[in-house]
C-alpha positions, 0 to 999 in steps of 0.5 A: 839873626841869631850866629850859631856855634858848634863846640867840638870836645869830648868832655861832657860837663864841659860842653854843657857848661859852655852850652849853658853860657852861650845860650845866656848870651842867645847864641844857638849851639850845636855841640859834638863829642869827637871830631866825626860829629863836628864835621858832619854838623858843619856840613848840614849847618850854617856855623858862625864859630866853631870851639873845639878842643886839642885833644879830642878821641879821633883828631887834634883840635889844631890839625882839625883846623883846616878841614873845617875851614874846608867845609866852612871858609868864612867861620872862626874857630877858638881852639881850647887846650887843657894845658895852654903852651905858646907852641899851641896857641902859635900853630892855631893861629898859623893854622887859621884859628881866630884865637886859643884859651886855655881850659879854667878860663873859659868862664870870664874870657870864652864869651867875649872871644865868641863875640869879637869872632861872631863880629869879624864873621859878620863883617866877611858875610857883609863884604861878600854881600857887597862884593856879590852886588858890585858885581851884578851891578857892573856885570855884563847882564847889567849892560842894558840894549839887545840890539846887534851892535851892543850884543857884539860888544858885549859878547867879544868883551866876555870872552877877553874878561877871563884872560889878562889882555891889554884891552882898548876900548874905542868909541864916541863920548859916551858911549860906555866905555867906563861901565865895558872896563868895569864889567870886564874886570868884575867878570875876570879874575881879578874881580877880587881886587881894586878897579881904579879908574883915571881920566887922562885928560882931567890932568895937567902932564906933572900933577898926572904923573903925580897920580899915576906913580906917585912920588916920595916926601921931599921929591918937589916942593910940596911933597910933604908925604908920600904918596901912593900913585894909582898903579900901587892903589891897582895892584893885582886889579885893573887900571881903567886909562880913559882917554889915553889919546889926550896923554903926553908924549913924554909920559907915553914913554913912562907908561910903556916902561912899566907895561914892558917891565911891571915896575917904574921909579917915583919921583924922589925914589931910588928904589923900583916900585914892583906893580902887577895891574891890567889895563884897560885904556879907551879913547874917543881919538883915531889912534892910528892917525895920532900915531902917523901925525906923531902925537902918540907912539907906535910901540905903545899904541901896539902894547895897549891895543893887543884886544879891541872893542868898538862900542857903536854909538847910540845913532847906530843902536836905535833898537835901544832907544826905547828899553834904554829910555825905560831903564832910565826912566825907572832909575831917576823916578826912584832916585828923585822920588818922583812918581812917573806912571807913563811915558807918553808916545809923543816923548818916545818919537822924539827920543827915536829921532834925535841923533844923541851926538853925546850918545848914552850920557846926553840920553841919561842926562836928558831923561833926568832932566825930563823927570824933574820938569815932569808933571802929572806922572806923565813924562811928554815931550814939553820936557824935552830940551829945545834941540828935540824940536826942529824949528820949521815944525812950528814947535819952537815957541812951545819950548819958551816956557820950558826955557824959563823953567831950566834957567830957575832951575839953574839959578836954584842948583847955584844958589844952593851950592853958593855959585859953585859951577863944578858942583852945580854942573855935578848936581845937574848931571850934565858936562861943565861945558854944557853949563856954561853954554846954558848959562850964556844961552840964559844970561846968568853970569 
């Protein structure tokens, strides 16, 4: 796509000369002859860079600055002056001028600068670009389920996304809890900035504290740079605290400091490091009850728990079963390049009568297994995991040769990752204990 450019000057053999140049270099030009014309163009066009001159018959080119950034936010402008002074070249730039040149040199240095400022344009169109897809992907719609539980969810979690209230997520392992913090920070105000997200059980309580407020060079053995923690990398944004039950007692009492007083201390530091984040924190836990035994405090719990939603399990959004089954079924046909034509009855009733105890991820888990084991383009229910099929059904010895698949397939994913049981787990998509108990169940050592 060819990147338009308006030049803004009333001398008429200038603006052909530069029209000319341009046109050489296939860029589509509009040109005006006073700052009236310019403006109106800029309202009917979509202009990538605007050239105009200081001294123009109805406005300076520098105070003309803003009011094209007003019409067009994302274009860049070069302001041209006939008598190039360091105080004109300062006060474009502050203005919001991408550059200044000074008329006589516009021949050998215009075409360049047009093209290093068509670059940064198109660099902010991508950004935006991006920007707009992360946030349909991690919108509220992207939510899939209509069932009343999830609808209520959902709907209470829109509401809170317009404020910058403390939110606790509550709920079963994998019920969601990471894909609600996300939508309620792209939906919010602070969409604009990082989402940072950390598992507080994934940590032992030094290397945690490491992460979460870093530390400054020569602070412990080891620390040979300084290190951002995630609260900096979340400024203005949001920090997603995923299982915050599983936090130390001794960190707990950090973390309040810094929800109380938006700063805290790195290690190795002498210095407050200042920090403006929201938090969002889940936890599959009784919280209350961990408060009463102790293993969690009082004043925290309150602090984290001003907002609270309750994400129902998969057991108690059985409407959901089927549009969920389809939504996955799409997503893993594309992302393994399988052609999957149909999903048979038989797979569907025994989706409907599983209880999901790993709730959405064991379903998202079980679908992509399914495919990968599907034949004919017809997902059935010989793909199914062995727990689908109660053994008084007669149907357990049906599930042998299923059996004998998984475990090569196991076999394939470790050899090819040199016995790598983290990545194997990874690639697999299911949980590292998981693996293990199919690698004991299958005697794969």
């Amino acid at each position: 796509m060819r990147e338009t450019i308006l030049i803004i000057d009333d001398e008429n053999d200038l603006r052909s000369l530069l029209v000319k140049l341009l046109k050489l270099e296939d860029f589509l030009t509009y040109d005006a002859e006073n700052a009236s014309q310019g403006l109106e163009i800029l309202k009917k066009e979509d202009v990538s860079v605007v050239i105009v001159d200081v001294k123009l018959p109805d406005a300076n080119g520098i105070d003309l600055v803003n009011k094209i950034k007003e019409l067009n936010p994302i274009c860049e402008i070069i302001v041209l002056t006939a008598y190039g002074t360091i105080e004109d070249g300062v006060r474009a730039i502050k203005e919001g001028a991408f550059d200044y040149i000074t008329k006589g040199d516009e021949d050998n240095k215009i075409i360049p600068l047009v093209q290093r400022a068509t670059e940064k344009v198109q660099m902010k169109k991508r950004i935006e670009l991006l920007e707009k897809s992360v946030g349909e992907k991690f919108n509220f719609d992207a939510i899939t389920g209509n069932s009343s539980p999830i609808m209520k969810a959902k709907e209470l979690a829109s509401k809170i996304a317009a404020t910058d209230t403390p939110v606790l997520l509550l709920g079963e392992t994998g019920t969601g809890k990471e894909l609600f913090a996300q939508a309620i920070h792209y939906s919010g105000s602070r969409k604009n900035y990082p989402f940072v997200a950390i598992n507080c059980s994934a940590f032992a309580k030094d290397l945690l504290e490491s992460e979460m407020f870093g530390y400054k060079v020569g602070a412990f053995t080891g620390a040979v740079k300084n290190k951002k923690g995630l609260f900096e990398e979340a400024h203005l944004g949001t920090l997603f605290l995923d299982e915050i039950g599983e936090l130390d007692i001794s960190l707990q009492a950090k973390l309040l400091r810094v929800l109380e007083t938006n700063e805290f201390i790195k290690a190795g530091d002498t210095k407050t490091t200042k920090v403006d984040v929201r938090i969002i924190a889940a936890t599959n836990r009784n919280l209350e009850t961990e408060v009463e035994n102790g293993n969690f405090r009082s004043d925290l719990f309150y602090r984290i728990n001003v907002m609270q939603i309750e994400l129902p399990s998969l057991k108690e959004r059985k409407d959901d079963l089927e549009i969920l089954t389809e939504y996955f079924v799409r997503h893993f046909s594309k992302r393994l390049k399988r052609n999957v034509s149909k999903i048979s009855k038989g797979f569907l009733e025994r989706i409907k009568l599983y209880d999901f105890p790993g709730n959405i991820r064991e379903l998202r888990n079980v679908i992509e297994r399914s495919i990968i084991l599907c034949e004919g383009g017809v997902l059935s229910e010989n793909t199914l995991p062995k727990e689908f099929f109660h053994e008084e059904s007669g149907e357990k010895n049906t599930m042998t040769k299923l059996d004998e698949v998984e475990k090569n397939h196991i076999l394939k994913m470790l050899e090819s990752v040199n016995g790598n049981k983290t990545k194997t787990a990874e690639v697999l998509g299911i949980g590292l204990t998981t693996l293990y108990r199919k690698l004991q169940i299958y005697g794969i050592e």
